[in-house]
N, C-alpha and C positions, 0 to 999 in steps of 0.2 A: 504494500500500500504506500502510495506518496506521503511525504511529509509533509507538513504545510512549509516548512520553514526550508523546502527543496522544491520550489517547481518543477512539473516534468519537464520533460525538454522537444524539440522538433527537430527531425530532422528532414531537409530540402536540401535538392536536388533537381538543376535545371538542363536541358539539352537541345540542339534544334534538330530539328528531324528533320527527312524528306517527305513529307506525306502530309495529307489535308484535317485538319484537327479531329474530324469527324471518325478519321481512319482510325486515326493515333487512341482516343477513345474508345474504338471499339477493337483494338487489340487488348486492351483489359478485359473484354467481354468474350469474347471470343475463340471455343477451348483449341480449333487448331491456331490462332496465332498465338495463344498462350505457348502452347508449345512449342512454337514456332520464334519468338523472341525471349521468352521467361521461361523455356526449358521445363515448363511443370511436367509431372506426370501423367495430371488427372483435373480436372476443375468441375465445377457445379454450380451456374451463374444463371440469374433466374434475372435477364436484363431489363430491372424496370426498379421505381421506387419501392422500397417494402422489400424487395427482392433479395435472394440468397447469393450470396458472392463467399464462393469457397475455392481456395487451390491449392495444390498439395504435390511434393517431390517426395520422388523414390530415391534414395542411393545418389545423392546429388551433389558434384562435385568431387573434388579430389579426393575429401574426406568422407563418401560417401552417405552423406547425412539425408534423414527425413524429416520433413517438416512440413507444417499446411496453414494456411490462415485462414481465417473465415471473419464474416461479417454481414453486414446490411448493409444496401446500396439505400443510402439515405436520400440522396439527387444525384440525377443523369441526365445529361441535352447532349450536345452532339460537339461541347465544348467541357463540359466539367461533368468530374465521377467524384461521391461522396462515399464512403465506405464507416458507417459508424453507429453499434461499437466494431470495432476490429478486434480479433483476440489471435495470438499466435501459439502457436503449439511448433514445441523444439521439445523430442521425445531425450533428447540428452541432457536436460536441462527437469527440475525438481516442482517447477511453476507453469502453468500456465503464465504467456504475458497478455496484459489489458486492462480492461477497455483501453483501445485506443482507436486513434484516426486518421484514414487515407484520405488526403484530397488529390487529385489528379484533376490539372486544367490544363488546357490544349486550347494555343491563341497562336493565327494567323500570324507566320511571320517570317518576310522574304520569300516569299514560294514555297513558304513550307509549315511549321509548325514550333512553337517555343511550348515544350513540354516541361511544365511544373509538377512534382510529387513532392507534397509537402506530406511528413507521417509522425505523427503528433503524439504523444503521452506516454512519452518513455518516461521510468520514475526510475528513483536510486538505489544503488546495493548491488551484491555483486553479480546476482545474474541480468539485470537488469540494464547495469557498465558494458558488460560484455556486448550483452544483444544489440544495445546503441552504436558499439565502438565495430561489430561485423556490419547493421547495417546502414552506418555512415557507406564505409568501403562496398557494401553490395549495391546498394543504390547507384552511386556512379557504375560499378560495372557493367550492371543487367540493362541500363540508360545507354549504357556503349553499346550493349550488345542490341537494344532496338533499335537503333540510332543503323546498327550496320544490316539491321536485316530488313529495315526499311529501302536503305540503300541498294542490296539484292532482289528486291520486288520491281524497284524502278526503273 
């Protein structure tokens, strides 16, 4: 649980894509570009407000880790995705992480798209450091890797 006397913290992360905000949005939604830029395994995304937004890796990465998020698509247009509560599950880890929140917003820009993911209510302590301090570093990665497989589409 948060402290009062520690705010959670956010973490943001911006990119420009090639593609039209509308696309970039519905590669969140969508379980083959999921798999197709974010590597999931599996997803379950019910595209609409109120709707179910879950995704989840098998053996993922070097260290082959499992892990899945899930949430409610709180707003969706064809420019911003809201995700909240968000709750994470790392089967390595003794907690549950959450409530927390995804925003995702996708704005025109240059022929293409400036993609924000802003992921909000990380609290403190030590598995809490960790998960912030992997997804500072994943956030840029997995933004490279849409970024390049936007690119291969074009």
């Amino acid at each position: 649980m948060a402290h009062d006397s520690q705010p959670t913290r956010t973490v943001e992360t911006t990119v420009h894509l090639d593609a039209e905000p509308q696309k970039v949005i519905r590669a969140f939604l969508e379980d083959a570009d999921l798999k197709g830029w974010w590597r999931v395994t599996r997803s379950l995304v019910d595209a609409k407000p109120g709707g179910t937004w879950c995704i989840a890796w098998d053996g993922f990465g070097e260290d082959k880790t499992n892990h899945s998020w899930m949430g409610v698509i709180r707003e969706l247009d064809e420019r911003r995705l809201v995700i909240d509560p968000l709750v994470q599950n790392e089967p390595d880890r003794p907690i549950l992480f959450g409530p927390m929140r995804l925003e995702v917003v996708a704005e025109a820009d240059d022929g293409g798209t400036r993609l924000t993911v802003q992921h909000h209510g990380y609290q403190h302590g030590e598995h809490w450091d960790w998960l912030h301090d992997v997804v500072v570093l994943g956030w840029k990665h997995v933004l490279g890797d849409m970024a390049a497989w936007f690119g291969r589409r074009n």
